[in-house]
Legacy VTK file of the C-alpha trace (Angstrom):
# vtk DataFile Version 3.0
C-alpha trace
ASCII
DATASET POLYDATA
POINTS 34 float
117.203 85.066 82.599
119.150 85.817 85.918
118.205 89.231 85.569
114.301 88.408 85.344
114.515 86.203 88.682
115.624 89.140 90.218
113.255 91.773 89.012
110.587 89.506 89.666
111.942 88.683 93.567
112.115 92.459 93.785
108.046 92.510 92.708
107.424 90.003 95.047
108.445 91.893 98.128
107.701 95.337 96.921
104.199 93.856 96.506
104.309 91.976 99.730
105.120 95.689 101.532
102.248 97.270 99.635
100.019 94.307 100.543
100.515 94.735 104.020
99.348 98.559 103.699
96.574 97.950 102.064
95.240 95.497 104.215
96.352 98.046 107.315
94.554 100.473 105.300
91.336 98.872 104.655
91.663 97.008 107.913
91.262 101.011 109.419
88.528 102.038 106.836
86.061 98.881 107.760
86.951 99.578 111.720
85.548 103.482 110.886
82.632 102.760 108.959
81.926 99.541 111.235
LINES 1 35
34 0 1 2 3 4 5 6 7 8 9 10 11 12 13 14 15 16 17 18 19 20 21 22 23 24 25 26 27 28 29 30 31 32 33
């Protein structure tokens, strides 16, 4: 059980660091096509 709450604590903030890339990223395409 221990060892799920840690895998999923690692998803959270691997998501959280791909989150914030993708909304850089699509943050830069709408500022090129706008």
């Amino acid at each position: 059980m221990r060892r799920f709450v840690k895998a999923h604590s690692t998803l959270k903030s691997g998501s959280r660091k791909y989150h914030k890339s993708f909304t850089a990223h699509t943050g830069f395409v709408f500022s090129s096509v706008g």
